[in-house]
C-alpha positions as CSV (number, residue, x, y, z in Angstrom):
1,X,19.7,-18.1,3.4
2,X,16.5,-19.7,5.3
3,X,13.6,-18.8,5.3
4,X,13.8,-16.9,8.9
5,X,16.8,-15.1,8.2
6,X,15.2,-14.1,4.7
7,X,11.7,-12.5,7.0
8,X,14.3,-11.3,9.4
9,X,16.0,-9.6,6.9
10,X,12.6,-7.9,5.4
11,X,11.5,-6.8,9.3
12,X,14.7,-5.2,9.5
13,X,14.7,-3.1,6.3
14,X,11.3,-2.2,6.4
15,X,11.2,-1.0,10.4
16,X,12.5,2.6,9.2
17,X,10.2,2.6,6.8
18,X,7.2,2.6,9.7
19,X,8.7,5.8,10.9
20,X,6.4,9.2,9.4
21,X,8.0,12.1,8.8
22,X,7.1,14.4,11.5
23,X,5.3,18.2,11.6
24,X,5.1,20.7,14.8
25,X,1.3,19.7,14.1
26,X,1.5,16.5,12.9
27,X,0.1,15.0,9.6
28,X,-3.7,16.1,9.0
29,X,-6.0,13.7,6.9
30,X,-6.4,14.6,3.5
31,X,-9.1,11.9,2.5
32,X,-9.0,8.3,1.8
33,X,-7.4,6.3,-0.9
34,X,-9.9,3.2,-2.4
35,X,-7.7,0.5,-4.5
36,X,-8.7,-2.8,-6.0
37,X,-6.2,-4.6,-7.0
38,X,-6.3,-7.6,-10.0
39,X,-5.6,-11.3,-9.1
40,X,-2.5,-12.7,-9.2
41,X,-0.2,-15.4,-8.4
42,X,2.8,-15.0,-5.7
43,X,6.2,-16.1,-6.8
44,X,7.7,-17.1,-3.5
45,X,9.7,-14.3,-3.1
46,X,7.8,-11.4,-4.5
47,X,4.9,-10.6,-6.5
48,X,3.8,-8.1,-8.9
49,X,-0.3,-7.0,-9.1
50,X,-1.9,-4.4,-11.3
51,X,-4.8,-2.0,-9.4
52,X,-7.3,0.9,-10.2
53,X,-7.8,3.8,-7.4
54,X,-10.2,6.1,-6.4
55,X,-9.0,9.3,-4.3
56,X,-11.6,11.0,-2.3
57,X,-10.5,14.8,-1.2
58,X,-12.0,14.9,2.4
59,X,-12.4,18.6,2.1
60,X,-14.1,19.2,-1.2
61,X,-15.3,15.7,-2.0
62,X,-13.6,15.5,-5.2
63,X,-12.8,12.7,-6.9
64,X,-9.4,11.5,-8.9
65,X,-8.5,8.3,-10.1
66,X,-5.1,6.2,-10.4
67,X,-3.9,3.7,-12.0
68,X,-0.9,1.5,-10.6
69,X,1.4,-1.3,-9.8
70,X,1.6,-3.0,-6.1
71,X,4.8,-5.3,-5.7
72,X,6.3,-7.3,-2.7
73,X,9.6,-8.2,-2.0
74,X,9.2,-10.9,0.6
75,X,7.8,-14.0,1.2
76,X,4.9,-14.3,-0.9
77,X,3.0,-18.0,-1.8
78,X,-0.4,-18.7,-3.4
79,X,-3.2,-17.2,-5.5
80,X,-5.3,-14.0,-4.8
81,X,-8.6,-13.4,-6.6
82,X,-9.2,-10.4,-5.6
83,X,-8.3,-7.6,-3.3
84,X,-10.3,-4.4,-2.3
85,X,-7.7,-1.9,0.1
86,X,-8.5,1.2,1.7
87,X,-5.7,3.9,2.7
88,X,-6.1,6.9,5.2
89,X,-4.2,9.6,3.1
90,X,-1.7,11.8,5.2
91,X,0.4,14.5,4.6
92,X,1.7,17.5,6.5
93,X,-0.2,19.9,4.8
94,X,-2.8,20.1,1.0
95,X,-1.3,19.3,-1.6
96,X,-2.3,20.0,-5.5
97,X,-4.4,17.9,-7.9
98,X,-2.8,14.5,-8.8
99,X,0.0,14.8,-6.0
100,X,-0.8,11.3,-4.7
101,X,0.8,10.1,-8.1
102,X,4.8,8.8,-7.8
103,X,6.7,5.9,-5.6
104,X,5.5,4.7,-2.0
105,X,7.3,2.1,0.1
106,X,6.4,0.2,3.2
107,X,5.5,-2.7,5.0
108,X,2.9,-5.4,4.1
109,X,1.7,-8.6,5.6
110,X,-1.5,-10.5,5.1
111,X,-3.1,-14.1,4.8
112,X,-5.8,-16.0,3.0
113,X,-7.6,-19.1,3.1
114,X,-11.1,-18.4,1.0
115,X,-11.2,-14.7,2.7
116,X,-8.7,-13.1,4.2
117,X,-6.9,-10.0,5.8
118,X,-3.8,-7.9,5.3
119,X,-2.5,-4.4,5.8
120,X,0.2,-1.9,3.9
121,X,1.7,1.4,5.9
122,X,3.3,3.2,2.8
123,X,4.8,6.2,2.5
124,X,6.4,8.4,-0.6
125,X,3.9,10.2,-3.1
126,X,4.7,14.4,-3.5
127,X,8.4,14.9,-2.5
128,X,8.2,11.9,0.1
129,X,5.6,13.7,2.2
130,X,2.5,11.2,1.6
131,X,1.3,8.7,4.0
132,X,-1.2,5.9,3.1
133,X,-2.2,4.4,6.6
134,X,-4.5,1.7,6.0
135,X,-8.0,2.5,7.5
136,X,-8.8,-1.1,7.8
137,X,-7.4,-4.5,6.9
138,X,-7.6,-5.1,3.0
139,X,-10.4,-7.6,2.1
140,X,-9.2,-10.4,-0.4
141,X,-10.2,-13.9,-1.5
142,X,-7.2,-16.7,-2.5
143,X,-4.8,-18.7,-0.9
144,X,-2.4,-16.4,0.1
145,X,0.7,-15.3,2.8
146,X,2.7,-13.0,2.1
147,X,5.0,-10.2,4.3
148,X,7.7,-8.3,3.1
149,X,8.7,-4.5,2.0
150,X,5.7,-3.4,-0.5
151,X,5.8,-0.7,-3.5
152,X,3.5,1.0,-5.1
153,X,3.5,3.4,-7.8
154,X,0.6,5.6,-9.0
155,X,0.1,7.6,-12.0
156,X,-2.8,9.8,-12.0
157,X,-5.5,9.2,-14.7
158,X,-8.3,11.3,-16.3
C-alpha cells in the first residue's frame, strides 16, 4: 500500500466521523476542555502520547481534571516536545460531573517545524453524545506531521 492510498484510506474512514450527531436545537456549549499533552516520538504509522486535562463548566465555573491517552492511526513522523490543545466541549444538553470521561474518535492533522499547528474534531464521551471542537489550532514545538483517525480516552481524576 503507498503512502497515498494509506492517507486516502484514513480520509475516508474518518469523513463520518466529522458528522455530529444532531438536536431540534442543536448542540449548546458546555465549557472548554484544556489538555497538554507529554512529548513523544511518532512511529510512522501511529503514535501514542500521554496528557493531563482541565475541564472548565461554562455555567458554574467549576473545575475537573482528566487524565488520558491521545493516539493516531495515520501517518505520523518526528518528535513533539510539547503540545498545549484547547477543545470547545459540546453536547446536546448538561451532563453530570465527570461525563467528559470515556472513548472519543476523530480526525487529526497537524505539522511542525520549531512551532507548529494542528487540530482534532472528536467525538464520544457520555453515551457518544460529547463533542470536542477544537477552539483553536493546538500549539506544539518538534518536528512533526502527522494526519490520520485520532483517539482519546479520559478518565476523570480527583
Amino acid at each position: 500500500m503507498t503512502i497515498r492510498t494509506a492517507l486516502l484510506a484514513v480520509a475516508l474512514a474518518a469523513a463520518p466521523l466529522a458528522v455530529a450527531p444532531a438536536t431540534a436545537d442543536g448542540p449548546i456549549r458546555l465549557g472548554v476542555l484544556n489538555c497538554q499533552v507529554v512529548g513523544g516520538t511518532g512511529f510512522i504509522v501511529g503514535s501514542h502520547r500521554t496528557l493531563a486535562c482541565t475541564y472548565v463548566s461554562a455555567a458554574s465555573n467549576k473545575r475537573e481534571t482528566y487524565a488520558g491517552e491521545i493516539t493516531r492511526l495515520g501517518i505520523d513522523i518526528g518528535a513533539v516536545n510539547f503540545t498545549g490543545i484547547a477543545w470547545a466541549v459540546l453536547a446536546p444538553a448538561a451532563v453530570p460531573h465527570g461525563a467528559l470521561a470515556g472513548g472519543y474518535v476523530g480526525a487529526s492533522a497537524e505539522a511542525t517545524v520549531g512551532v507548529g499547528v494542528g487540530a482534532n474534531a472528536l467525538i464520544g464521551g457520555f453515551g457518544n453524545s460529547i463533542i470536542l471542537n477544537p477552539i483553536s489550532v493546538q500549539a506544539q514545538t518538534g518536528a512533526n506531521i502527522a494526519a490520520g483517525i485520532a483517539g482519546l480516552t479520559l478518565t476523570a481524576t480527583r
